[in-house]
LUMGUBA-908780 format. One record per atom (N, C-alpha, C, O, CB): y, x negated, z. Coordinates in steps of 0.2 Angstrom, whole numbers, plus 5000, padded with zeros to 4 digits. Atoms other than C-alpha are relative to their C-alpha. Glycine has a CB too. Example, Ala and Ser with C-alpha at 12.3 -4.5 7.8 and 13.67 -1.06 7.14 Angstrom:
[[4994; 4996; 5000]]
[[4978; 4938; 5039]]
[[5006; 4996; 5000]]
[[5005; 4991; 5003]]
[[5000; 5005; 5006]]
[[4994; 5004; 4999]]
[[4995; 4932; 5036]]
[[5005; 5004; 5003]]
[[5011; 5001; 5004]]
[[5002; 4998; 4993]]
# end
This chain:
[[5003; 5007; 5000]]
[[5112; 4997; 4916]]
[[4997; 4999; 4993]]
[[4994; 5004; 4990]]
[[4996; 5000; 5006]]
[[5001; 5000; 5007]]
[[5108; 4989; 4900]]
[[4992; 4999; 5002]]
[[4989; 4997; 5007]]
[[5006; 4994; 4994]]
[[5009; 5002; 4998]]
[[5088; 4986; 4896]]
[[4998; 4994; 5001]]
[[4993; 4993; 5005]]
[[4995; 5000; 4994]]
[[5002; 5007; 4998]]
[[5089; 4967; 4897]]
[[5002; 5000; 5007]]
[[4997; 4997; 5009]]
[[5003; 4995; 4996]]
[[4998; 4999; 4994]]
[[5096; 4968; 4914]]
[[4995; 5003; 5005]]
[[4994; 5001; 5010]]
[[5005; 5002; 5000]]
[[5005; 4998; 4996]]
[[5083; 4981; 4920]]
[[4993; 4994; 4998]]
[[4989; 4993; 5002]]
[[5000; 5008; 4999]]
[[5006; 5002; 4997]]
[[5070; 4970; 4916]]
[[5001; 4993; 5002]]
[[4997; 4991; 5006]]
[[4995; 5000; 4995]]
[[5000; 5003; 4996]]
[[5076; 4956; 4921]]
[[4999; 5002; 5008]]
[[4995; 4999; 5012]]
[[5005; 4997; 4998]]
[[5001; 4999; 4994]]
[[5076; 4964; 4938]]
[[4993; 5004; 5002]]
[[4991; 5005; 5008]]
[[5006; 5004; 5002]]
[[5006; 4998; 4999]]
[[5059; 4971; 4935]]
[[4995; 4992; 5002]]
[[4991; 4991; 5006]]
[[4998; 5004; 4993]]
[[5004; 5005; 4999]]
[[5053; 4953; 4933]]
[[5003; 4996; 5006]]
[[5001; 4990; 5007]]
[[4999; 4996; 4994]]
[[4998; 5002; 4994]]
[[5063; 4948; 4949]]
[[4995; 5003; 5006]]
[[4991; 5000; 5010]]
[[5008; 5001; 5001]]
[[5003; 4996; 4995]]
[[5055; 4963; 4959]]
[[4991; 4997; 5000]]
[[4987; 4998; 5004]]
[[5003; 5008; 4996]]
[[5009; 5000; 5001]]
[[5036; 4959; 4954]]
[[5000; 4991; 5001]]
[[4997; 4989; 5007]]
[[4997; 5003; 4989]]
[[5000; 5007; 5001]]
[[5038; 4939; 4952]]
[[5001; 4997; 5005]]
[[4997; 4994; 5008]]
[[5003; 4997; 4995]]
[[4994; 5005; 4995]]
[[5053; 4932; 4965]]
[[4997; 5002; 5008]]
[[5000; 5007; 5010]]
[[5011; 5002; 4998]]
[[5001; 4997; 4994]]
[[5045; 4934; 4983]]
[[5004; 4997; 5005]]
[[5003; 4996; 5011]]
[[4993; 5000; 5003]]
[[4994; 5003; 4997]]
[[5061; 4925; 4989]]
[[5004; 5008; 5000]]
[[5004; 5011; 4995]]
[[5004; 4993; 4995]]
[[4996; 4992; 5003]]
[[5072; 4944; 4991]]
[[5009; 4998; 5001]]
[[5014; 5001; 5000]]
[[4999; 5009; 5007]]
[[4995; 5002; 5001]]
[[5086; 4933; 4991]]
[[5006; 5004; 4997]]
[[5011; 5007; 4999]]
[[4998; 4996; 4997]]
[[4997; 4997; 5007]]
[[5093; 4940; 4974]]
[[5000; 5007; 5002]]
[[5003; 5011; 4997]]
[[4994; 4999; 4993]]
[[4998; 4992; 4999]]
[[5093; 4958; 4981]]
[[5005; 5001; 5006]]
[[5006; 5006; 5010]]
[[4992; 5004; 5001]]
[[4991; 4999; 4997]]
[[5110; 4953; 4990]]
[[5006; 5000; 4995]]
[[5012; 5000; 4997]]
[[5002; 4993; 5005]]
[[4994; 5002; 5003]]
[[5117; 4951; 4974]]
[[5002; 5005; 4995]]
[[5007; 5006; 4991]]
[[5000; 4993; 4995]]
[[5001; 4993; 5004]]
[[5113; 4969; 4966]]
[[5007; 5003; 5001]]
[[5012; 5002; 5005]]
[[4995; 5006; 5004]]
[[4993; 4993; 5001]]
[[5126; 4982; 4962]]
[[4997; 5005; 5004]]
[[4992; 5006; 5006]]
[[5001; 5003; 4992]]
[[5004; 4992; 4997]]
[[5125; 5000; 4970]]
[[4996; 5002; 4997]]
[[4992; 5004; 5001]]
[[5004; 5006; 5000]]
[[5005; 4997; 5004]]
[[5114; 5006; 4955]]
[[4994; 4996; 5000]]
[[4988; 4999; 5001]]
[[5003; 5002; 4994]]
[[5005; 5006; 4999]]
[[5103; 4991; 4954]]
[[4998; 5002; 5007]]
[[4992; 5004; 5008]]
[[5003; 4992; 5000]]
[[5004; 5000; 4995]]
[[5101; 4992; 4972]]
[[4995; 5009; 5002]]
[[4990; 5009; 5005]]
[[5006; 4998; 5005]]
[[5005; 4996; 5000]]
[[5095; 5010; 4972]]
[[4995; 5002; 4995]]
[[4991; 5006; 4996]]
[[5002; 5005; 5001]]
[[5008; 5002; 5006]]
[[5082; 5006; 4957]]
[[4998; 4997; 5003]]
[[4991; 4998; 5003]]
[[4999; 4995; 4993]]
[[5007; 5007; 4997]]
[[5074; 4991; 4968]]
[[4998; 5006; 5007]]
[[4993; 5006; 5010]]
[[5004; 4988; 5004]]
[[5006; 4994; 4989]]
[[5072; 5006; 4986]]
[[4997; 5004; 4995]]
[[4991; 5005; 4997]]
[[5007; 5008; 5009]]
[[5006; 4995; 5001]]
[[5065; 5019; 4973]]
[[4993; 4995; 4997]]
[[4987; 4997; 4998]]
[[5001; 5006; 4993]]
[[5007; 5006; 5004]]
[[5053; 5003; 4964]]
[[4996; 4999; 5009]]
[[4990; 4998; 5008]]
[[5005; 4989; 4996]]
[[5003; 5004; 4995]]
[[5049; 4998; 4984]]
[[4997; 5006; 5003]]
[[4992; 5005; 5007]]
[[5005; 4996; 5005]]
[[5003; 4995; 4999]]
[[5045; 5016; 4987]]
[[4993; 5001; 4999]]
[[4989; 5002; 5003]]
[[5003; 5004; 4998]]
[[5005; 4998; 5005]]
[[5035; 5018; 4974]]
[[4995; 4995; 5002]]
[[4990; 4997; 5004]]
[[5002; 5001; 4992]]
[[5003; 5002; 4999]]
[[5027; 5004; 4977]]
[[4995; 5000; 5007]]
[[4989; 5001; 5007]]
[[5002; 4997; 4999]]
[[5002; 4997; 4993]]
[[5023; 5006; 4998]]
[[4995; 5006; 4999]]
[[4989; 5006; 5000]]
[[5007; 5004; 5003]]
[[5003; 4993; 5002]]
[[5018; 5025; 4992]]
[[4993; 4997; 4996]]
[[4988; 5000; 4998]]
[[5004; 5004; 4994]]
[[5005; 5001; 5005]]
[[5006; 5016; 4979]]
[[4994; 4997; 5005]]
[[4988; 5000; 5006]]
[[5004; 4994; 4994]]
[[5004; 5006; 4998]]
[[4997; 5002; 4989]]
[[5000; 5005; 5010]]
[[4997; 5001; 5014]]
[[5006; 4990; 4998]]
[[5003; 4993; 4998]]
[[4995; 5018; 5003]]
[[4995; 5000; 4999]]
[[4991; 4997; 5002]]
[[5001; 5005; 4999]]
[[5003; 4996; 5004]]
[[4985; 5027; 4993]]
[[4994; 4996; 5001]]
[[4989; 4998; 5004]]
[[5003; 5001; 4994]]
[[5005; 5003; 4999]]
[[4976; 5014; 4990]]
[[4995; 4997; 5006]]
[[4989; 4997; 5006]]
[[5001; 4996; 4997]]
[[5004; 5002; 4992]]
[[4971; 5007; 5007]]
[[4995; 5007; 4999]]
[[4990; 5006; 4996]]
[[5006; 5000; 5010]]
[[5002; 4995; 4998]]
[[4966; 5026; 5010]]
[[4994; 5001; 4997]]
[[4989; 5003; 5000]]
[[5004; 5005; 4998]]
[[5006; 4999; 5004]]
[[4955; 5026; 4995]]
[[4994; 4995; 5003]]
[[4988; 4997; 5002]]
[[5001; 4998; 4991]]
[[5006; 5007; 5000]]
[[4944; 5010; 5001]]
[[5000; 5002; 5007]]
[[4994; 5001; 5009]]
[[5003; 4990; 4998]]
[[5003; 4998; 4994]]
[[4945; 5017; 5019]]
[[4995; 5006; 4998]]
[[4989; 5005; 4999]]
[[5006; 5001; 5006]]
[[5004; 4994; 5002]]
[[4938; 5033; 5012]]
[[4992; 4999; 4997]]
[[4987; 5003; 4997]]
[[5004; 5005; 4995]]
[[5006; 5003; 5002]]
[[4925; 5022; 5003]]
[[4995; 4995; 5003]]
[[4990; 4994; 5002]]
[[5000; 4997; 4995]]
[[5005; 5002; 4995]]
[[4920; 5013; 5017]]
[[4996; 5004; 5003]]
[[4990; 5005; 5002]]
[[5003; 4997; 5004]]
[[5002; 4994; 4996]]
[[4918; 5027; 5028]]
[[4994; 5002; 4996]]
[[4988; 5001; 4998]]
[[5007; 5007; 4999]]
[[5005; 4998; 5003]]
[[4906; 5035; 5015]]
[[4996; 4995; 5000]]
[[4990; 4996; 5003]]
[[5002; 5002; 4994]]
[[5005; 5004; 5001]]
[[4897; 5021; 5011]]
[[4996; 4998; 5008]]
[[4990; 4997; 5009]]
[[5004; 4993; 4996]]
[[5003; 5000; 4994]]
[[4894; 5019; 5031]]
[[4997; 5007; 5001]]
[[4993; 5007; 5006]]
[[5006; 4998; 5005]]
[[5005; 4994; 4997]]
[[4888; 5036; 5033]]
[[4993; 5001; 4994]]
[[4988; 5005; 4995]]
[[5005; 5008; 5000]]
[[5007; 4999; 5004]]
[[4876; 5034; 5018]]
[[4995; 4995; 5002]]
[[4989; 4996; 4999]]
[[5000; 4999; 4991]]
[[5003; 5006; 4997]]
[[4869; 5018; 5027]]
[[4996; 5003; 5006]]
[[4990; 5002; 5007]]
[[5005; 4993; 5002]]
[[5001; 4994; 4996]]
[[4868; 5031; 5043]]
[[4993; 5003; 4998]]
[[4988; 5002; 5001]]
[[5007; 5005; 5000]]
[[5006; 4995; 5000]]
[[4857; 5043; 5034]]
[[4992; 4996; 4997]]
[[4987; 4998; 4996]]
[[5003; 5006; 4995]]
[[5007; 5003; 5003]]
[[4844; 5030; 5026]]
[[4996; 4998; 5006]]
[[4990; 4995; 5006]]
[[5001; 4992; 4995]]
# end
């Protein structure tokens, strides 16, 4: 896949919330956008976790005052 092409499909993946366009992938395109959705999923995890873990704390330091 050439570079203009992957970013074009970088700025589809981030920008276009229609997933329309991801019936018109190729096989290889299409397994770049499930590891990009992965990664993403995985990413935005993480994060919940972190802000549940900083609630949590922050409710037990409210607890001990």
């Amino acid at each position: 896949m050439d570079e203009g092409r992957r970013k074009e499909l970088e700025k589809l993946f981030i920008m276009d919330l229609d997933d329309a366009w991801r019936t018109r992938l190729s096989p290889e395109e299409a397994l770049l956008i499930a590891l990009w959705d992965r990664q993403f999923a995985e990413a935005k995890l993480r994060l919940q976790q972190g802000e549940n873990r900083k609630a949590s704390q922050r409710a037990s330091t409210k607890e001990c005052e």
